[in-house]
C-alpha positions as CSV (number, residue, x, y, z in Angstrom):
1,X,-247.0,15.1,205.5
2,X,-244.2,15.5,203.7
3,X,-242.7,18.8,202.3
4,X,-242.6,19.6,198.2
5,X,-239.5,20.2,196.3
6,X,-238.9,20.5,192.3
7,X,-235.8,21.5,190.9
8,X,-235.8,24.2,188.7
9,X,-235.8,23.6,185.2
10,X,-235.3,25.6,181.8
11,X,-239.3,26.4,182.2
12,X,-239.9,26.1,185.8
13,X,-238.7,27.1,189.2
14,X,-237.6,25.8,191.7
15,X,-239.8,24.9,194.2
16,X,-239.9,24.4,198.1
17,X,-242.7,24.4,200.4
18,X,-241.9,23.2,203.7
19,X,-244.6,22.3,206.2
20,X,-242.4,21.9,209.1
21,X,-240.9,25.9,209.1
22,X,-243.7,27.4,206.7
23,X,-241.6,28.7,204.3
24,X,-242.7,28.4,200.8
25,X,-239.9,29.6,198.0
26,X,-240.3,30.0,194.7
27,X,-236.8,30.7,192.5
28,X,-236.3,31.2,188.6
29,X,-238.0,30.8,186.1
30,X,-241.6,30.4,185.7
31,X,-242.8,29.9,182.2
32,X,-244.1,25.8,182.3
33,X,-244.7,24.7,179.2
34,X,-247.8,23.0,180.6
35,X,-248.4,25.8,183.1
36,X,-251.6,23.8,185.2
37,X,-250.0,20.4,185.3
38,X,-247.3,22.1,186.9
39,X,-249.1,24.7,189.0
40,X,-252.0,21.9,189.7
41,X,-249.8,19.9,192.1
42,X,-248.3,23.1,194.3
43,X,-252.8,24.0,194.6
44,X,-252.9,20.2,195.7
45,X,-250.0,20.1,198.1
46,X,-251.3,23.7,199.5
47,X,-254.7,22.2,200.1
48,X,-253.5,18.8,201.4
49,X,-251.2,21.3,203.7
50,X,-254.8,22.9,204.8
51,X,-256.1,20.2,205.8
52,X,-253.5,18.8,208.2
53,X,-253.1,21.6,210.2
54,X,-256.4,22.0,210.3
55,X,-256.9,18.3,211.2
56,X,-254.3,18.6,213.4
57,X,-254.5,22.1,214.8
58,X,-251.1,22.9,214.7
59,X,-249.6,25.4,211.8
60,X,-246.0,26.0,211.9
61,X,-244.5,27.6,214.9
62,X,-243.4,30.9,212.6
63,X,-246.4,31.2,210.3
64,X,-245.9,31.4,206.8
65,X,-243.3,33.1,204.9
66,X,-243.4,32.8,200.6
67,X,-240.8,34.3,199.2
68,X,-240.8,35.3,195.4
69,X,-237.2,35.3,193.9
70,X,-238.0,34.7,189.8
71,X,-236.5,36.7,187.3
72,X,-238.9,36.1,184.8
73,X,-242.9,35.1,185.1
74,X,-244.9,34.4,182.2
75,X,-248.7,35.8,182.4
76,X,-250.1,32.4,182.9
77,X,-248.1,31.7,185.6
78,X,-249.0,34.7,187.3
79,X,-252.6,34.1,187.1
80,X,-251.8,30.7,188.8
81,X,-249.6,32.3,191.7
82,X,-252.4,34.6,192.2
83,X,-254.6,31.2,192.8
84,X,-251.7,29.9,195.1
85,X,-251.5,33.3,197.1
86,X,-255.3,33.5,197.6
87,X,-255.6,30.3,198.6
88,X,-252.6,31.1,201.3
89,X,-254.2,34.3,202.6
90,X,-257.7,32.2,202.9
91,X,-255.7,31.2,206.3
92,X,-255.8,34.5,207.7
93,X,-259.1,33.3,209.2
94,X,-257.2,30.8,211.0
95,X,-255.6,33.6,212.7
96,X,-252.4,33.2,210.5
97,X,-251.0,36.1,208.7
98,X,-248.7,35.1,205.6
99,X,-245.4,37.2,204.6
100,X,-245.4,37.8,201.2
101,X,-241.9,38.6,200.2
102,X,-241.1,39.5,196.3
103,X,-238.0,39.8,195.4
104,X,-236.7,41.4,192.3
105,X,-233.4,43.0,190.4
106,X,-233.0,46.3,190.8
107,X,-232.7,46.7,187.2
108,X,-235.8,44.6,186.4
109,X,-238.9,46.9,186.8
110,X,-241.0,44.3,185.2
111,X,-240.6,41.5,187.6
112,X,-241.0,44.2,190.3
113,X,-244.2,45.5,188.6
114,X,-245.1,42.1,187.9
115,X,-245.7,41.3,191.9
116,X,-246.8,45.2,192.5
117,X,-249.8,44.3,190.5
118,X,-250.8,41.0,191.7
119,X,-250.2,42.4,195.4
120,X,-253.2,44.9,194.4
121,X,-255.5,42.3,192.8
122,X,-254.8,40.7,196.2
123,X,-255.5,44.0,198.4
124,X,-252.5,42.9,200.0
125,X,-249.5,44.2,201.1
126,X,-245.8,42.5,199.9
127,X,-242.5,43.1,201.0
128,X,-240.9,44.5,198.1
129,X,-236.9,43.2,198.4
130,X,-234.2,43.2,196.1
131,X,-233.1,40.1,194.8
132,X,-229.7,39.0,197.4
């Protein structure tokens, strides 16, 4: 399996998800102009990521890390990370426990308030970090 990466664009972020160290980073800007043909191969890869450590029994060594560094997030692209993080957090019955990290400007209470809220639809708990 191989990992995902998409450069970020104008509309997009950029976007690693590495199945070897389980570190999943998402950086930019996240406002697709087609937000599920965008979002709809991440669900894919995630899934496709399911099934081979499943298949395989082997997740990576570390578990799984995402880290959320955008500076801005349009509301359909939150509802689609939402999708991506409860899809992720489905593996705590595997026995893995994901790191949620969200990072944000100190000055930008939105983006900060932004993963504060899909934390609670979640029932989860994020590492709240500023932005490095």
């Amino acid at each position: 399996m191989l990992p995902f990466y998409a450069g970020a664009s104008e509309y997009t972020p950029k976007t690693e998800l590495s199945n070897h160290t389980g570190i999943f980073e998402f950086s930019g800007v996240s406002r697709p102009e087609n937000v599920s043909e965008f979002y709809n191969k991440l669900i894919n890869w995630i899934r496709e990521f399911e099934q081979h450590c499943i298949g395989t029994g082997k997740w990576p060594e570390n578990g799984i890390t995402v880290n959320f560094k955008l500076t801005y997030c349009n509301s359909a692209s939150s509802k689609y990370i939402y999708q991506l993080l409860e899809m992720i957090l489905g593996w705590m019955k595997y026995g893995i426990k994901p790191v949620v990290n969200w990072y944000f400007d100190e000055n930008d209470d939105t983006m900060r308030d932004d993963g504060m809220d899909i934390a609670d639809a979640l029932d989860y708990e994020f590492n709240f970090l500023p932005m490095e």
